[in-house]
PDB file of N, CA, C and O in Angstrom:
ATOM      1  N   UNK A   1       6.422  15.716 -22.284  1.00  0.00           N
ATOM      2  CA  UNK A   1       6.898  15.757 -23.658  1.00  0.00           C
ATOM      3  C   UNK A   1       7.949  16.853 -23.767  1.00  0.00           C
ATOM      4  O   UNK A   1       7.632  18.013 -23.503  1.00  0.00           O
ATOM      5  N   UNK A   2       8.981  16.591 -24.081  1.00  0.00           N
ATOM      6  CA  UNK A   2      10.216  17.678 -24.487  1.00  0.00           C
ATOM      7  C   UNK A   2       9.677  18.375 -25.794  1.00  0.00           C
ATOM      8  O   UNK A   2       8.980  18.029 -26.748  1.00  0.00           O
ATOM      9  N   UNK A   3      10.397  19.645 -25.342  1.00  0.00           N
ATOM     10  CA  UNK A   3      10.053  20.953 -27.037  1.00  0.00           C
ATOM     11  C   UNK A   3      11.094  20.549 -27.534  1.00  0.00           C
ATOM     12  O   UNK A   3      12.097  19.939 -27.164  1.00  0.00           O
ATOM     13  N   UNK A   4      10.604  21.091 -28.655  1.00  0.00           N
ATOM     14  CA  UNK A   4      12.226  21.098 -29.803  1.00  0.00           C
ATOM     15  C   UNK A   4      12.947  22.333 -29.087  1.00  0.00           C
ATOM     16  O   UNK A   4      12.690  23.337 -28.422  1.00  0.00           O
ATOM     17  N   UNK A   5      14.433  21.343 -29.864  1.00  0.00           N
ATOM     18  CA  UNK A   5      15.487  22.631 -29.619  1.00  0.00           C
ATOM     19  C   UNK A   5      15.246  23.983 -30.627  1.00  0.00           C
ATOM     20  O   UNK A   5      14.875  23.812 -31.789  1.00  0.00           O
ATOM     21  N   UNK A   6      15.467  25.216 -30.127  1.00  0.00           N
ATOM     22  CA  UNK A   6      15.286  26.317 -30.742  1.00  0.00           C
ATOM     23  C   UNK A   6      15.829  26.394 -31.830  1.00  0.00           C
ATOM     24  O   UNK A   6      15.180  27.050 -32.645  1.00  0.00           O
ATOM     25  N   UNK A   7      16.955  25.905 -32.256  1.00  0.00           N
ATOM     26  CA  UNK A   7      17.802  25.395 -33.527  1.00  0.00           C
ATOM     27  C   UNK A   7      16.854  24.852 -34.441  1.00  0.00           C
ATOM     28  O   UNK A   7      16.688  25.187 -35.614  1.00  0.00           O
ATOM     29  N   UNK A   8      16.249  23.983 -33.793  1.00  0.00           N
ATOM     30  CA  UNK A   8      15.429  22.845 -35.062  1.00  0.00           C
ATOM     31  C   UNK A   8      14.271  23.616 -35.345  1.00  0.00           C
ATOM     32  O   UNK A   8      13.850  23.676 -36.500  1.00  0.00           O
ATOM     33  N   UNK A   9      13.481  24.456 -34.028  1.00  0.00           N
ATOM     34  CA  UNK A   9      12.458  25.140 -34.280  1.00  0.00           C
ATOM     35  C   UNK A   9      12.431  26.456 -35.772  1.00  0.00           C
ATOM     36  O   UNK A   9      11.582  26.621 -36.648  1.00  0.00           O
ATOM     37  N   UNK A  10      13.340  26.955 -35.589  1.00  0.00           N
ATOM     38  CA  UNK A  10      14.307  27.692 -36.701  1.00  0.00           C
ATOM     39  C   UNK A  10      14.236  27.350 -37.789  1.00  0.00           C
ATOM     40  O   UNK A  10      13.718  28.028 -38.676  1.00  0.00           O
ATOM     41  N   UNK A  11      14.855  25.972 -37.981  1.00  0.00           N
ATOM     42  CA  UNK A  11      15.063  25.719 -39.317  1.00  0.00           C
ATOM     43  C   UNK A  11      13.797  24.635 -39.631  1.00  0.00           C
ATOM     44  O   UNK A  11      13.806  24.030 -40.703  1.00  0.00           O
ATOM     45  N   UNK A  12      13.094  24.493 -38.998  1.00  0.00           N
ATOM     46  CA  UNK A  12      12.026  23.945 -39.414  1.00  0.00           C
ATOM     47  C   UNK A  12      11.164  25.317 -39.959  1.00  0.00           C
ATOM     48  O   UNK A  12      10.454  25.017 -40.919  1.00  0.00           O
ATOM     49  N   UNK A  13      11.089  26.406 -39.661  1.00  0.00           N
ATOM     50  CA  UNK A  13      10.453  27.348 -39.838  1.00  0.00           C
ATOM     51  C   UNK A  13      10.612  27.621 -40.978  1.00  0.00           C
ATOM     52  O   UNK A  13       9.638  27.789 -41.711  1.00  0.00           O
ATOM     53  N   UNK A  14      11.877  27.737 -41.424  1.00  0.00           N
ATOM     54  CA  UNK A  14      12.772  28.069 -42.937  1.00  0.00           C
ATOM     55  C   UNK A  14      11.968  27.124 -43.730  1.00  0.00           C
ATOM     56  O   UNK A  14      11.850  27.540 -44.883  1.00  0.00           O
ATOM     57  N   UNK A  15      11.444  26.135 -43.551  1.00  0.00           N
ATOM     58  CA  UNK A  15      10.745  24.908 -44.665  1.00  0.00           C
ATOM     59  C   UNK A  15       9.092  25.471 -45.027  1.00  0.00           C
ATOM     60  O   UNK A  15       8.189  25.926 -44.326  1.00  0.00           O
ATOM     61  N   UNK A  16       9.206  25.243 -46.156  1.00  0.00           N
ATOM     62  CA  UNK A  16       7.571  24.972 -46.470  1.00  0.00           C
ATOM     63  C   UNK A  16       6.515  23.892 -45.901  1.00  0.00           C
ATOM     64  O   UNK A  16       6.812  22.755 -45.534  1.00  0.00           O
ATOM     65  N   UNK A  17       5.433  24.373 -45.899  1.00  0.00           N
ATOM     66  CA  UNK A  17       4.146  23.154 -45.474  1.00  0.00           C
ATOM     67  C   UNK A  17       4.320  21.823 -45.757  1.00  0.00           C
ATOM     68  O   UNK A  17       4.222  20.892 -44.958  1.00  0.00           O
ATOM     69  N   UNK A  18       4.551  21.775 -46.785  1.00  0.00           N
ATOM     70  CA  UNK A  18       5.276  20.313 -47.995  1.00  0.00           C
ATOM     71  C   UNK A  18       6.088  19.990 -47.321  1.00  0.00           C
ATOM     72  O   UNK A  18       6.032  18.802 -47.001  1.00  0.00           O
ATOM     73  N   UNK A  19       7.282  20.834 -46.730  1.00  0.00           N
ATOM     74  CA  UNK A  19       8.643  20.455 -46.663  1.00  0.00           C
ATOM     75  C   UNK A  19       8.529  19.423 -45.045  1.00  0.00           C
ATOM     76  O   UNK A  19       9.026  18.340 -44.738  1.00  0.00           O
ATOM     77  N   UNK A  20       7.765  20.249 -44.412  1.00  0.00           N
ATOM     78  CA  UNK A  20       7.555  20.049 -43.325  1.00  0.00           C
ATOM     79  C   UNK A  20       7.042  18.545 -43.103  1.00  0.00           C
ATOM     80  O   UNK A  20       7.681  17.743 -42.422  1.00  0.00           O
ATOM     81  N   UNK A  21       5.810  18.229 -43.751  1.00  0.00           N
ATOM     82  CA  UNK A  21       4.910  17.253 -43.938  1.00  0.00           C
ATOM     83  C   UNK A  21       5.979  16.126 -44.495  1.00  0.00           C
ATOM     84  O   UNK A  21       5.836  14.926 -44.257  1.00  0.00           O
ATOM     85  N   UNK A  22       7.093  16.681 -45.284  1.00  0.00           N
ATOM     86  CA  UNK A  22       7.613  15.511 -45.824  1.00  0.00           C
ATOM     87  C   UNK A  22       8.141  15.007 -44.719  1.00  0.00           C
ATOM     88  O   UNK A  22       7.907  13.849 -44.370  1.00  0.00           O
ATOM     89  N   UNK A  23       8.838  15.745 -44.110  1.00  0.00           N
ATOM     90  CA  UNK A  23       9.758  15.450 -42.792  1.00  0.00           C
ATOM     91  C   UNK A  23       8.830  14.425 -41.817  1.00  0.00           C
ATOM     92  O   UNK A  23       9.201  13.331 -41.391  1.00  0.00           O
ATOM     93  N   UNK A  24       7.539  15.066 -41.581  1.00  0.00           N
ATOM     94  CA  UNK A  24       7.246  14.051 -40.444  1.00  0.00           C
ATOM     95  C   UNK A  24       6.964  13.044 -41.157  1.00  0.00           C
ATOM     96  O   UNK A  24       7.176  11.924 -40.693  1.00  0.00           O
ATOM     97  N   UNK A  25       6.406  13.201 -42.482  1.00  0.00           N
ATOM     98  CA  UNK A  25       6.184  11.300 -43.080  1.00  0.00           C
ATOM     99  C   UNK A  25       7.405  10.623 -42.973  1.00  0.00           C
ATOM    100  O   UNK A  25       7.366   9.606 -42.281  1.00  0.00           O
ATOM    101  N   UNK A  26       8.355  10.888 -43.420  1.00  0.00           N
ATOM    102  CA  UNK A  26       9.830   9.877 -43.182  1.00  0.00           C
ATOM    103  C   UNK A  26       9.995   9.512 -42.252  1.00  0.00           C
ATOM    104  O   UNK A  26      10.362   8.341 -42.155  1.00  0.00           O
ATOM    105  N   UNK A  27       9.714  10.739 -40.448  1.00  0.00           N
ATOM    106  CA  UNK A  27       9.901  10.297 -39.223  1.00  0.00           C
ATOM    107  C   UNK A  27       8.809   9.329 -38.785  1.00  0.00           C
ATOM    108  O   UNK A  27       8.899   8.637 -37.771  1.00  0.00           O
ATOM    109  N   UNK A  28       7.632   9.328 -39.730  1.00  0.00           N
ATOM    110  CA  UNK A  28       6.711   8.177 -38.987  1.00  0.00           C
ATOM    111  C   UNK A  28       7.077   6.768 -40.189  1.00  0.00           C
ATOM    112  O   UNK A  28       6.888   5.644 -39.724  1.00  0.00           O
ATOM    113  N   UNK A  29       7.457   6.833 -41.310  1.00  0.00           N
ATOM    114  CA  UNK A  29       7.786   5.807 -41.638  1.00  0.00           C
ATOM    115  C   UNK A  29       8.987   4.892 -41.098  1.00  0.00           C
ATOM    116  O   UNK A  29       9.043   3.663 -41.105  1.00  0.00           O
ATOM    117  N   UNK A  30       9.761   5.644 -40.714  1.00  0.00           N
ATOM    118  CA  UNK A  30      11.130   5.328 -40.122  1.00  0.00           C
ATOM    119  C   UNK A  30      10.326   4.620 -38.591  1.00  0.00           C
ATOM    120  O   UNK A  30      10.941   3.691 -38.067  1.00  0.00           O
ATOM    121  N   UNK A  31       9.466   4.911 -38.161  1.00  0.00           N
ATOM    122  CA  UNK A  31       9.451   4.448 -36.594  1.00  0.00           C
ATOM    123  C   UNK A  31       8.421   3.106 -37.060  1.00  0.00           C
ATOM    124  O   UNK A  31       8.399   2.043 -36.439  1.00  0.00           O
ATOM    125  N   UNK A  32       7.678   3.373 -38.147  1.00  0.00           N
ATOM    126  CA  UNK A  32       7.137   2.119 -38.818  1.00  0.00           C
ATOM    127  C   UNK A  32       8.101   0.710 -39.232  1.00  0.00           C
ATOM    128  O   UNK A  32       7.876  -0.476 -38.990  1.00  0.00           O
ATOM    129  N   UNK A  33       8.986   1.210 -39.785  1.00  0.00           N
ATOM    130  CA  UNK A  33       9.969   0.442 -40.132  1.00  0.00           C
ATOM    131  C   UNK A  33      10.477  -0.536 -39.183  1.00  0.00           C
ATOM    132  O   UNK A  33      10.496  -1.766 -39.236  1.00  0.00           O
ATOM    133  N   UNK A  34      11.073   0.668 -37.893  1.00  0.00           N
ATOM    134  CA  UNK A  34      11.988   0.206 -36.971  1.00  0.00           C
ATOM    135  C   UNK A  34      10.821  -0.796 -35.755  1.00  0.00           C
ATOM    136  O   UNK A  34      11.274  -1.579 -34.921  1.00  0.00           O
ATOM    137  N   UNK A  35       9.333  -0.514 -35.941  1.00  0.00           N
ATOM    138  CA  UNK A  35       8.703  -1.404 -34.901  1.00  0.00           C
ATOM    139  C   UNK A  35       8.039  -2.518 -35.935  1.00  0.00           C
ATOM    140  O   UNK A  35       7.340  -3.349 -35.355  1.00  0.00           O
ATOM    141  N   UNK A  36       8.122  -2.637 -37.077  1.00  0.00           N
ATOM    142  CA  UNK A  36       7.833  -3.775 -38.106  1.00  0.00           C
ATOM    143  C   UNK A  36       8.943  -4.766 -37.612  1.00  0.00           C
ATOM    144  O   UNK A  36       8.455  -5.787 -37.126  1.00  0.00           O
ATOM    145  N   UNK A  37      10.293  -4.724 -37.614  1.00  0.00           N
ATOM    146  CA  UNK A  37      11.715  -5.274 -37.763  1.00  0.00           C
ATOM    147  C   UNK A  37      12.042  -5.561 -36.340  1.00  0.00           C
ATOM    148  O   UNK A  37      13.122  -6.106 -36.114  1.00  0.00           O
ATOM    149  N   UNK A  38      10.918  -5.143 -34.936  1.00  0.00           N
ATOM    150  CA  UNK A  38      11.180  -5.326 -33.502  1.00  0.00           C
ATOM    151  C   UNK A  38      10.595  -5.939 -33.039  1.00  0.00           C
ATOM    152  O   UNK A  38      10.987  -6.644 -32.110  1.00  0.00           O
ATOM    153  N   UNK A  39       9.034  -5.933 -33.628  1.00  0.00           N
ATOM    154  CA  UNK A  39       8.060  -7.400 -33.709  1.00  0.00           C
ATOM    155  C   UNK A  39       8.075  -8.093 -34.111  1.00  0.00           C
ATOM    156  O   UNK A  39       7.297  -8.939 -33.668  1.00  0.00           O
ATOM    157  N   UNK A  40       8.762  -8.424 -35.102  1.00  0.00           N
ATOM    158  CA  UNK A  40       9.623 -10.296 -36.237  1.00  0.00           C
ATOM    159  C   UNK A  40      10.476 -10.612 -35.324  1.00  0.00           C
ATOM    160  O   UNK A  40      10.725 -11.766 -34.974  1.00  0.00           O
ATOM    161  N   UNK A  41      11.075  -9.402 -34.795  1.00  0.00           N
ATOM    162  CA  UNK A  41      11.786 -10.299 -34.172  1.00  0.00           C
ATOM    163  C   UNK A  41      11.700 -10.886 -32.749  1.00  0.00           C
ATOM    164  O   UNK A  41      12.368 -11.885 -32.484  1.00  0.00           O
ATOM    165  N   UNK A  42      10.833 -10.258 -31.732  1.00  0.00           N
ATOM    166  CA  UNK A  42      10.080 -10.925 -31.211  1.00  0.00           C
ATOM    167  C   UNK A  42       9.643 -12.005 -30.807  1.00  0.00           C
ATOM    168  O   UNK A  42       9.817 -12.888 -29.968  1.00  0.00           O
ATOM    169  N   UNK A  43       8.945 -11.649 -31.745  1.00  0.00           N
ATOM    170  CA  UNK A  43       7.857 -12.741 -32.086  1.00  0.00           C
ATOM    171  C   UNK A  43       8.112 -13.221 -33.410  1.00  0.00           C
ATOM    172  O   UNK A  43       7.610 -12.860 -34.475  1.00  0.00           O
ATOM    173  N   UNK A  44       9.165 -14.285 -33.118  1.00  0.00           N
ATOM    174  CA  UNK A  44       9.435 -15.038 -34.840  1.00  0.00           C
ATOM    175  C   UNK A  44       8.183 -16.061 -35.187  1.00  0.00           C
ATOM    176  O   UNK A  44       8.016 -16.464 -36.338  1.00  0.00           O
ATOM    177  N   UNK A  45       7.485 -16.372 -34.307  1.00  0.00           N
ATOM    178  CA  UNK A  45       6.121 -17.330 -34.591  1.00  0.00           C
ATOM    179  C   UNK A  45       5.435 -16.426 -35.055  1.00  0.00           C
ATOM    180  O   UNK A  45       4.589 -17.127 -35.609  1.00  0.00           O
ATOM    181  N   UNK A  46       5.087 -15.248 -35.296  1.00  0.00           N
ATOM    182  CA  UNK A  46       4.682 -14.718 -35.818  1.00  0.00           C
ATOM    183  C   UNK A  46       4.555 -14.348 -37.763  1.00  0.00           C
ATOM    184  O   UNK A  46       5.511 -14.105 -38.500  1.00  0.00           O
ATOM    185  N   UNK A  47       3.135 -14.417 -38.148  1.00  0.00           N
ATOM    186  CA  UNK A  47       2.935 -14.268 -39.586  1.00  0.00           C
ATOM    187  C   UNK A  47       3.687 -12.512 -39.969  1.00  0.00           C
ATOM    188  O   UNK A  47       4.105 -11.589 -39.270  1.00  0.00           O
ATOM    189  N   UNK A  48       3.605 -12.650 -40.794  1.00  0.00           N
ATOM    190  CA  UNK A  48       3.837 -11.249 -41.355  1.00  0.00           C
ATOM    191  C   UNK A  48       2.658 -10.207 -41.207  1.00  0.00           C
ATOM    192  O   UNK A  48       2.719  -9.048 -40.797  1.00  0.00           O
ATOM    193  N   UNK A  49       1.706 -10.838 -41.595  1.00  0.00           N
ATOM    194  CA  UNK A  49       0.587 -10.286 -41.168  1.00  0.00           C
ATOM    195  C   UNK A  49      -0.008  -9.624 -40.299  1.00  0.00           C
ATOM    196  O   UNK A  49      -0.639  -8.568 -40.272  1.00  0.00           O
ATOM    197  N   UNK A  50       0.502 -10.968 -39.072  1.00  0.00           N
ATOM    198  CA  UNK A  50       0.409 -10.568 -37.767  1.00  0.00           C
ATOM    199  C   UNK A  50       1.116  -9.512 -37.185  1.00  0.00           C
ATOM    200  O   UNK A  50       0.631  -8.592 -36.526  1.00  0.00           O
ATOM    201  N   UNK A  51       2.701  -9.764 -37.565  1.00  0.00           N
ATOM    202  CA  UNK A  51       3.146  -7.946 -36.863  1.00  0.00           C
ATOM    203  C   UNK A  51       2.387  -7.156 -37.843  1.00  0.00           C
ATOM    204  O   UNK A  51       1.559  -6.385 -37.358  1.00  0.00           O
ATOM    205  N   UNK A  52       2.444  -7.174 -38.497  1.00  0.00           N
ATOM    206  CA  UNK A  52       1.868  -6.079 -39.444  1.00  0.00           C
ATOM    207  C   UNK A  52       0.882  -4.925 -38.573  1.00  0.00           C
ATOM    208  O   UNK A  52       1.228  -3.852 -38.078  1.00  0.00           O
ATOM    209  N   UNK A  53      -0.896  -5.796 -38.601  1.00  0.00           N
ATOM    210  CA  UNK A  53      -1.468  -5.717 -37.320  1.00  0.00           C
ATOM    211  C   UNK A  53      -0.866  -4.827 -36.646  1.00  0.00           C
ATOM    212  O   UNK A  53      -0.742  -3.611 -36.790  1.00  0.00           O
ATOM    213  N   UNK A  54      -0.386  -5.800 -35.646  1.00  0.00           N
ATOM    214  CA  UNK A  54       0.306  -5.155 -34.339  1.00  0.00           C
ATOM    215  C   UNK A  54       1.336  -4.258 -34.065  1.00  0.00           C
ATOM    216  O   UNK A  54       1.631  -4.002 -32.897  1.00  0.00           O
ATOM    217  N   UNK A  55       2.103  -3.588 -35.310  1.00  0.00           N
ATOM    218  CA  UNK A  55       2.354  -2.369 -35.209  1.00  0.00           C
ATOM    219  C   UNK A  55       1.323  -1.498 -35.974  1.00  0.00           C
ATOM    220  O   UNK A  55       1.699  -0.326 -35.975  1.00  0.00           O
ATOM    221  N   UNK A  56       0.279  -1.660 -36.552  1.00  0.00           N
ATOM    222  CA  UNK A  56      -0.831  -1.178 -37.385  1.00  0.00           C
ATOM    223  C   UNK A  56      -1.602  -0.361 -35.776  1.00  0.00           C
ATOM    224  O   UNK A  56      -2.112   0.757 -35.860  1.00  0.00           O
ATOM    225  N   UNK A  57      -1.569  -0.940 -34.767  1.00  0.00           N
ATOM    226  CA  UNK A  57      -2.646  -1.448 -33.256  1.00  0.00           C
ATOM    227  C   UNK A  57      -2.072   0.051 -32.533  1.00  0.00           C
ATOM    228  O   UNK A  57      -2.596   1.115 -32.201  1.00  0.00           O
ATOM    229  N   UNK A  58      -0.053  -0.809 -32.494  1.00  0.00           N
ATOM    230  CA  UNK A  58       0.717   0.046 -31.458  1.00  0.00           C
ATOM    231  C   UNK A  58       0.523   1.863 -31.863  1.00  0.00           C
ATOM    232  O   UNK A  58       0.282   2.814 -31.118  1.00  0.00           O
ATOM    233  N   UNK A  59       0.806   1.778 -33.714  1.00  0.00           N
ATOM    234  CA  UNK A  59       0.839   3.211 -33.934  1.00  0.00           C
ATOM    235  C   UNK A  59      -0.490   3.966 -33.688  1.00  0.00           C
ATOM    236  O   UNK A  59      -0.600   5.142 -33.342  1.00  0.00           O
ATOM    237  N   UNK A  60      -1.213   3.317 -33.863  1.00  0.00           N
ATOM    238  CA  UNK A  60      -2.900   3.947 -34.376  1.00  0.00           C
ATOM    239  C   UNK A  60      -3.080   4.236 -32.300  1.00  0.00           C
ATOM    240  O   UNK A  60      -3.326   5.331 -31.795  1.00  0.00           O
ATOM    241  N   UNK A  61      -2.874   2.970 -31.543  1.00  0.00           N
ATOM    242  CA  UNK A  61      -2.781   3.541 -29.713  1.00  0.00           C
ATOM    243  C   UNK A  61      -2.186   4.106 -29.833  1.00  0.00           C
ATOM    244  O   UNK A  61      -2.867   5.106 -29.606  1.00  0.00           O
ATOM    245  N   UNK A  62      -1.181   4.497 -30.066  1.00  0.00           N
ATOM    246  CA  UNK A  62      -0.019   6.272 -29.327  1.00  0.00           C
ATOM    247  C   UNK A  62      -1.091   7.028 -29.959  1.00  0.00           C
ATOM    248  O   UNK A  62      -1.663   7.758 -29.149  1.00  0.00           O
ATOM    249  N   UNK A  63      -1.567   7.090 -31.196  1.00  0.00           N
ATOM    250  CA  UNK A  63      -2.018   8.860 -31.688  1.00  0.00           C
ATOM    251  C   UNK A  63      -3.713   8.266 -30.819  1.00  0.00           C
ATOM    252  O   UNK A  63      -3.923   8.948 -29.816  1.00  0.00           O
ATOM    253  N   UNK A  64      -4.249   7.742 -30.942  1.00  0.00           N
ATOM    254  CA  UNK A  64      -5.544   8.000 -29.779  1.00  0.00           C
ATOM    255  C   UNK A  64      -5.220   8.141 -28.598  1.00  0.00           C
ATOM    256  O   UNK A  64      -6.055   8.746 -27.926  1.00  0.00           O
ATOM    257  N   UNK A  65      -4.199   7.767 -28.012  1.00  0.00           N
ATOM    258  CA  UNK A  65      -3.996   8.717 -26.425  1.00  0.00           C
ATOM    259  C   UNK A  65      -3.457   9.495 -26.433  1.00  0.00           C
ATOM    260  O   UNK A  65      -3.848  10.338 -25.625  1.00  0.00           O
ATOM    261  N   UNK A  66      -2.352   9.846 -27.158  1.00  0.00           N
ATOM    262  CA  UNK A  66      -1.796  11.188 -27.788  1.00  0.00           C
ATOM    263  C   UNK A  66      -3.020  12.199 -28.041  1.00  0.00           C
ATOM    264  O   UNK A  66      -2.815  13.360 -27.686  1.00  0.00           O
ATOM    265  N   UNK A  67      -4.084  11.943 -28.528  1.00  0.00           N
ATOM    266  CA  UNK A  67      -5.339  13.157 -29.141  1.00  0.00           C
ATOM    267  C   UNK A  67      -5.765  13.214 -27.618  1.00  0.00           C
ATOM    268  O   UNK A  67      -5.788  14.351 -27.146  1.00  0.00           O
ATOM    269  N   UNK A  68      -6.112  12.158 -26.759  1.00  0.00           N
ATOM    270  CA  UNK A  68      -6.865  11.887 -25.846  1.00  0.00           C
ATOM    271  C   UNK A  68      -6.481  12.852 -24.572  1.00  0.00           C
ATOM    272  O   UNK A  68      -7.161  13.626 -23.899  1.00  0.00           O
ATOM    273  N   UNK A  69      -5.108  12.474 -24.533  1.00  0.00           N
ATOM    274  CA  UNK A  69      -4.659  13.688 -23.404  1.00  0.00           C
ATOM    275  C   UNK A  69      -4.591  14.954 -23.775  1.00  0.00           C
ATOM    276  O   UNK A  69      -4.715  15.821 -22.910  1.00  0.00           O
ATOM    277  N   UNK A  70      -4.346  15.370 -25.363  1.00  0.00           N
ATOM    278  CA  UNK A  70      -4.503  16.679 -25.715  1.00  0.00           C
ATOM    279  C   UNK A  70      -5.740  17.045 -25.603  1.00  0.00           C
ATOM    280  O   UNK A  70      -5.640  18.267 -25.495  1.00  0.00           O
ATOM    281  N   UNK A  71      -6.863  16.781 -25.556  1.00  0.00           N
ATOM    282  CA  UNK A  71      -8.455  17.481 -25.557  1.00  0.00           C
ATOM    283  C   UNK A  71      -9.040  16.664 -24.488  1.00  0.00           C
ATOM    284  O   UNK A  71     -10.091  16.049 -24.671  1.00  0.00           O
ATOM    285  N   UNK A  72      -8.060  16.621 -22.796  1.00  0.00           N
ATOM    286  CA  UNK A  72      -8.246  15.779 -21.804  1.00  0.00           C
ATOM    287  C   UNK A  72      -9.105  15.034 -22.042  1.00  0.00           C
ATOM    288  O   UNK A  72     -10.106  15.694 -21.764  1.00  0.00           O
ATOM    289  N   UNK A  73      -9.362  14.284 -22.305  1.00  0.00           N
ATOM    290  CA  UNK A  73     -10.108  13.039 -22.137  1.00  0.00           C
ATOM    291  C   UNK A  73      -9.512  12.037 -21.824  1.00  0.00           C
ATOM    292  O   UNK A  73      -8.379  11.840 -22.263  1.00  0.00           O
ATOM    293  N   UNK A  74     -10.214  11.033 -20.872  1.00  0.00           N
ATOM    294  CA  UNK A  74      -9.759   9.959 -20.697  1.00  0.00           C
ATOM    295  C   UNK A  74     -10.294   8.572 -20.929  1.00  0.00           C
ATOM    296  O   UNK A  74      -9.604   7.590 -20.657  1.00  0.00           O
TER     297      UNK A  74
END
């Protein structure tokens, strides 16, 4: 996993708790967005529903192996 650049570390620092929190909600809605609009297209047989789901699946797997390797477990 790459660190942030010391620049961003900085001015992320300059932000409040709020400010902060807002930031990563936009960056996880934005990656919501962009894997909603990558699975339609895909998979055009696909319901709405169904990607739905399946980026519901993809995001929820990254943060359980994401936690998983942080407090080693496998």
């Amino acid at each position: 996993m790459d660190l942030p650049d010391p620049e961003m570390i900085a001015v992320l620092r300059d932000k409040t708790p709020a400010e902060r929190l807002a930031i990563a909600n936009g960056m996880w809605r934005s990656a919501r967005d962009i894997l909603l609009r990558l699975l339609a297209a895909e998979h055009p047989d696909w319901s709405a529903k169904q990607v739905a789901r399946e980026t519901a699946r993809r995001l929820l797997r990254g943060a359980l192996e994401h936690s998983s390797e942080h407090f080693g477990e496998s």
